[in-house]
C-alpha positions as CSV (number, residue, x, y, z in Angstrom):
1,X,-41.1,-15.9,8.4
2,X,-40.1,-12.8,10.2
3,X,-37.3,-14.6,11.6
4,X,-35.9,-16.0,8.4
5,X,-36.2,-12.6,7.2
6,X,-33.9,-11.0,10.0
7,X,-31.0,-13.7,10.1
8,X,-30.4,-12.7,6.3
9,X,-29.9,-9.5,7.1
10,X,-28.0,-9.7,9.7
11,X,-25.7,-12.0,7.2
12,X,-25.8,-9.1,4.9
13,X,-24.7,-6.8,7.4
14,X,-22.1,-8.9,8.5
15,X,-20.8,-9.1,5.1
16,X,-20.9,-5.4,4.9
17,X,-18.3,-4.5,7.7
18,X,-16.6,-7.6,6.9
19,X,-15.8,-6.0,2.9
20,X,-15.8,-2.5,4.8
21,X,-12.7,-4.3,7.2
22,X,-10.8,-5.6,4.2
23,X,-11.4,-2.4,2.4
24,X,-9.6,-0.7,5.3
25,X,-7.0,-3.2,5.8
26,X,-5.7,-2.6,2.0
27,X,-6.0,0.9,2.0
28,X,-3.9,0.6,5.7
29,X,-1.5,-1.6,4.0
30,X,-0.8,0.4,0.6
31,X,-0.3,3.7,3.2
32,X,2.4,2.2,5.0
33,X,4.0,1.0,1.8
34,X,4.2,4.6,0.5
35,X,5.4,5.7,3.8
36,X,8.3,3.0,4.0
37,X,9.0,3.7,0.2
38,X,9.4,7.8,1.0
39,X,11.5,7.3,4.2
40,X,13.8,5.3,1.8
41,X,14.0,7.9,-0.6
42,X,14.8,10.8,2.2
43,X,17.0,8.2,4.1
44,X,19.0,7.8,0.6
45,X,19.2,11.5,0.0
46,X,20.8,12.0,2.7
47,X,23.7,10.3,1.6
48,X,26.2,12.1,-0.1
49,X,26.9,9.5,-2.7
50,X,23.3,9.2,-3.4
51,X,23.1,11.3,-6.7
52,X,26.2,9.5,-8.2
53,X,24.7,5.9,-7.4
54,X,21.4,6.9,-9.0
55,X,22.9,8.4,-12.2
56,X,25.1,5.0,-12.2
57,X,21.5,3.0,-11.7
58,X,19.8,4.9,-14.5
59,X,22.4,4.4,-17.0
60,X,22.7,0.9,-16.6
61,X,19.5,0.2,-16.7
62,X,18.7,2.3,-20.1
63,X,17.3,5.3,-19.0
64,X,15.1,3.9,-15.9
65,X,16.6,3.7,-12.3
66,X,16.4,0.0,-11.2
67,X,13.7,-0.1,-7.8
């Protein structure tokens, strides 16, 4: 019985830091997505036209610059 006992919760356990891993894997994921959308953003400030093409974006979309 004792043994029956232990194997489930070592399952349980192992489905613990198996969610925990996912968990960490999204949030790892989403991070890098903000920090590639950012270093867009600065790398297009940088360019001198950047203003102009974003006031160009925004109008023809209707008031919302196209992503």
């Amino acid at each position: 019985m004792a043994g029956s006992a232990c194997g489930a919760a070592g399952r349980r356990s192992s489905l613990g830091r198996q969610r925990l891993a996912t968990a960490h894997t999204t949030h790892d994921a989403a991070e890098r997505r903000v920090t590639e959308l950012y270093a867009k953003a600065a790398e297009q400030f940088r360019n001198a036209r950047a203003l102009e093409r974003l006031a160009r974006d925004t109008r023809r979309c209707g008031g919302r610059p196209r992503t």
